[in-house]
N, C-alpha and C positions, 0 to 999 in steps of 0.2 A: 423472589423478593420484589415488592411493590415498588415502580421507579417513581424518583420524585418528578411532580410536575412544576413548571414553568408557566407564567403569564404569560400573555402576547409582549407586551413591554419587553418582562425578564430576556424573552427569546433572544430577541431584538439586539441587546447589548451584549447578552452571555455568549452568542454564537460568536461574537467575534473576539471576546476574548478565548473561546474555544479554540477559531482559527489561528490565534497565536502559538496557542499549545500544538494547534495539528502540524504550523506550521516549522515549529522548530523541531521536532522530529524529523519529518522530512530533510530540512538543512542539516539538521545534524549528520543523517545517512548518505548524502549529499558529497558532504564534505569529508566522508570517509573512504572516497573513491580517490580522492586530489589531497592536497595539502594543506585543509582545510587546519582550522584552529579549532580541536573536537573540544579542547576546556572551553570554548568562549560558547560553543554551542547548547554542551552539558548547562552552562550556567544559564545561559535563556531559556533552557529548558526547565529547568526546577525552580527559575522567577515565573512563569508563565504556567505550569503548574497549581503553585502556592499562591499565585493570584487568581487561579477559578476556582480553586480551594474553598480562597478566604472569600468571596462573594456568596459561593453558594451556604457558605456555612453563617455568614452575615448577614445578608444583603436581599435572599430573598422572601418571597409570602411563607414556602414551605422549607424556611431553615432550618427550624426540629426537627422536622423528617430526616434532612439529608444529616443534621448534627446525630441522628441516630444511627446511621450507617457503621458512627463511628463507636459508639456504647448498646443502649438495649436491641438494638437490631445488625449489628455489627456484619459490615460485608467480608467478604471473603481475602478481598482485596484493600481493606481500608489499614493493616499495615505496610504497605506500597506506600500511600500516601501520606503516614507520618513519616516514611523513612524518607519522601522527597524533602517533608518538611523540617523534617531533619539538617539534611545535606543545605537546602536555601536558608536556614537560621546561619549555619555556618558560614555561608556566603554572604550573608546579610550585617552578621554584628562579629565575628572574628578574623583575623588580618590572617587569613589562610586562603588558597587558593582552592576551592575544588576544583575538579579535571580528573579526567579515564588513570588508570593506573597505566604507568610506563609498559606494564608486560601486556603486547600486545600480538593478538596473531595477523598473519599479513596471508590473505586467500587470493589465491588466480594465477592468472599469465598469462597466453595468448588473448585471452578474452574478456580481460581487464582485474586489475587488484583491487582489494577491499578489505580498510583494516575490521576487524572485530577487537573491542576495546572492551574492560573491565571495568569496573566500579573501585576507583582506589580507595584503601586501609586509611580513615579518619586518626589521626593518634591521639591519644589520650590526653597530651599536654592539650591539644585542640579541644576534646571533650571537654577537660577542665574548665576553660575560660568560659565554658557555656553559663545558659542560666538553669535553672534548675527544671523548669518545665520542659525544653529543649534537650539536655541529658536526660531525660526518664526515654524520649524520643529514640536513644541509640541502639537498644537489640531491632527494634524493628529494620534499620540503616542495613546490620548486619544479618539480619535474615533474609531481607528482601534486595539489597542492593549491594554491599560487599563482595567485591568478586563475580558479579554476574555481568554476564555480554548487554551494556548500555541499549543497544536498539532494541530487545528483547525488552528489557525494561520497561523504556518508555512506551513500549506498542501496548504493552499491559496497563497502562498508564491510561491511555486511550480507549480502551477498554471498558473498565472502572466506569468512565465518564461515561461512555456508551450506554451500560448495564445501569445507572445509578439515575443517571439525568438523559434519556436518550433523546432529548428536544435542542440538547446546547449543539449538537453535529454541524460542524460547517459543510455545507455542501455545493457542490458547485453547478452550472444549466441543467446537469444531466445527474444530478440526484445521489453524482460518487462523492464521497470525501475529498475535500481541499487537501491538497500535498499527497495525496494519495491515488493508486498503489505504488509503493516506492519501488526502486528500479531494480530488475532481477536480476541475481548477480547467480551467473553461472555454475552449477555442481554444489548450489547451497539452497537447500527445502525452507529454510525457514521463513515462518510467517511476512510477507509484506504489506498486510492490510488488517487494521485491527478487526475485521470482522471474519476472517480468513482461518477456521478449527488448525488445531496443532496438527491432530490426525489429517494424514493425506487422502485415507477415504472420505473420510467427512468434507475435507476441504476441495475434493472433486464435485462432490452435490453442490456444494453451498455456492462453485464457480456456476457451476452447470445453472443452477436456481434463477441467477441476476442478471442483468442484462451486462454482454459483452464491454470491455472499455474500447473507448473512443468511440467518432462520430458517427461511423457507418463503414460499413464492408460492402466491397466491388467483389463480386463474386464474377471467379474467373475456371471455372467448369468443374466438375462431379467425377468421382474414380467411384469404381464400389470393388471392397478388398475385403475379402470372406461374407459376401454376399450383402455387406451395408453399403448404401452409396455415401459416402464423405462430398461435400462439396469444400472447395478451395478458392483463394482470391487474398486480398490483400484489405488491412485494417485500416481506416485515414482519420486524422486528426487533421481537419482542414483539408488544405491542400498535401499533405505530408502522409506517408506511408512508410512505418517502422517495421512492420513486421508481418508475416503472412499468417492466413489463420486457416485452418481446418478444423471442419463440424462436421457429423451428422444430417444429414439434410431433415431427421426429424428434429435434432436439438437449434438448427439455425430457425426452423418454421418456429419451434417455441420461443424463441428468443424473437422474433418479428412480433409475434404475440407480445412480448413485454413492450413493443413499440419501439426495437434497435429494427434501423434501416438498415437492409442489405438491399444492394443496386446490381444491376446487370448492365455491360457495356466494355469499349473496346480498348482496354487499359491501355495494349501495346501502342495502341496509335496517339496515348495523350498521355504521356511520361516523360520526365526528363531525370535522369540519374544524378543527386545531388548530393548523393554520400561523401565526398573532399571537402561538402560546407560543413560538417558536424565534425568539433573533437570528440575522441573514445568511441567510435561507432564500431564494435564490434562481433553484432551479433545479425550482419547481414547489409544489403542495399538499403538508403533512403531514395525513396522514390517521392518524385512532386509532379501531381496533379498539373496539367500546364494552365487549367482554367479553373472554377470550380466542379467539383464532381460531379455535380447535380449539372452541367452541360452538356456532358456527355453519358452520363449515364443515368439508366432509370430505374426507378424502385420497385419493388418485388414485394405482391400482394401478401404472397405465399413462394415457396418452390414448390416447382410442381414436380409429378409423379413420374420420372422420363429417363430415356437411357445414359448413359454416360457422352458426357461433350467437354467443349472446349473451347473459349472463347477465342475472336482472331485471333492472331497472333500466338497463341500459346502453347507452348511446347507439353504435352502431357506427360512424358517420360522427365522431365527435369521436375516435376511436383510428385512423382511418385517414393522416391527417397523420403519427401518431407512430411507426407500426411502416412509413411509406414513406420518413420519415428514416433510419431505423435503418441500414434497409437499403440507402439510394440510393449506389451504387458512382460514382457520375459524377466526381464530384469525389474524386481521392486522399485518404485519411486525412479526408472531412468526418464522415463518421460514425464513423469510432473513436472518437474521444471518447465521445460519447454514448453506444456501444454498451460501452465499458467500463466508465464511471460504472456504467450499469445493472448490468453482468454482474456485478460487484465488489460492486455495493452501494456502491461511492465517492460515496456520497453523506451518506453515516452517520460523525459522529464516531465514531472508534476507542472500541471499550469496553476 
């Protein structure tokens, strides 16, 4: 399906009301870890919505185009977007609250909870007070929204917009989506990044394909385990270091190719353990840079062709546990998680 295009202008404005939209999913998922207010969120999410909606459908040069998404060229997805328009009519001109439905499931424990919320039952008395153009709106609400897991939704949401207008993306230095990948939440596969396939085979290529998140990786030595060597080290977002990563020494050279830095240097000796500054750290050490990275450590053309090593200080038996998980295929889907967190950097609140 042909995407609509955008002027230089259009870009310019729509991307940032894009950004609103990207941004209140993320706070929404956000605040489903804490005690957050998920109706106050739901609701900036379907005003934020219905206002890129209503621009792209008014406001720009190719507004037939995208008004046809919704009639002779009708997207896959463009009941989604009446059923948001739906639910913000609601919130707009009837003295009813939307917000998640009460029955909600509550995931985790040791390593942190996460509610997953539903789309609550509109009633009919609500229906009624509609207008009439707004009540034709309602099976879509209940085919697309009724009962379905909110963050699921909205990423589909994100989507639409992606596949329909893919110029409106807000993105951030390094070319990932703003509020995005949202934070991995332990023993649960489900999509974090609207470009991220359902299928976990597909969604292994498609990590594999893009460049690594965050700033750059300090490669901190090579194991080779049934004959591949893996190299290991740690992911930095500035000064900050969430979570360790393991590659392929052939998948890390392609990813230097997409132009992500990976550095070599003497981590042990420029660290300070600052995991007791961060609440909910649960899935491991925060490590801080004691200067910038790039002072102590140096960038890596390529890796090159060579036997297994290890940077000072580095214990090689305490990294061999964690690049035999990464990679253990035994169990269906046990290591996707993990290997995504890392790949993603899903482990770093969205900047």
């Amino acid at each position: 399906m042909p995407a609509v295009s955008l002027s230089g202008s259009e870009i310019a404005l729509l991307t940032e009301a894009m950004r609103d939209l990207q941004m209140s999913v993320a706070e929404y998922y956000a605040d489903t870890a804490g005690a957050g207010d998920l109706g106050r969120r739901v609701r900036a999410f379907l005003t934020a919505t219905q206002t890129l909606n209503d621009l792209l459908a008014n406001q720009i040069v190719q507004a037939p185009a995208y008004q046809s998404l919704f009639t002779t060229n009708r997207h896959p997805a463009a009941g989604l977007i009446e059923a948001v328009k739906f639910a913000r009519n609601i919130q707009q001109h009837v003295l009813h609250i939307v917000r998640p439905s009460d029955d909600m499931t509550l995931i985790g424990g040791t390593l942190g909870f996460r509610v997953y919320a539903v789309w609550d039952t509109v009633p009919a008395n609500v229906v009624a007070r509609l207008r009439r153009g707004t009540q034709a709106l309602e099976p879509h609400y209940q085919t697309e929204l009724e009962g379905k897991e909110v963050t699921a939704t909205m990423i589909a949401v994100l989507r639409f917009f992606a596949e329909a207008v893919p110029q409106v993306i807000h993105r951030d230095a390094h070319g990932e989506w703003t509020g995005f990948p949202l934070l991995s939440q332990p023993g649960v596969n489900s999509p974090i990044h609207p470009e991220e396939p359902e299928d976990q085979a597909h969604a292994r290529a498609w990590m594999d394909g893009r460049r690594p998140g965050g700033d750059c990786r300090v490669v901190c030595g090579q194991m080779t385990v049934g004959e591949v060597p893996y190299v290991y080290g740690h992911t930095f977002v500035g000064r900050l270091t969430f979570a360790p990563f393991i590659e392929t020494v052939e998948q890390a050279n392609f990813d230097i190719g997409l132009g992500y830095p990976y550095l070599e240097g003497n981590l042990a000796a420029n660290f300070d353990d600052v995991t007791d500054r961060f609440d909910n750290v649960h899935q491991g050490a925060v490590l801080q840079s004691r200067g910038e990275v790039s002072s102590w450590a140096t960038q890596m053309a390529s890796l090159p062709d060579r036997p297994d090593w290890t940077a000072p200080g580095v214990l090689a038996e305490s990294w061999e546990r964690v690049v035999k998980m990464e990679i253990d295929t035994r169990i269906p889907g046990f290591s996707f998680g993990p290997r995504r967190a890392r790949r993603l950097n899903a482990l770093v609140p969205p900047r």
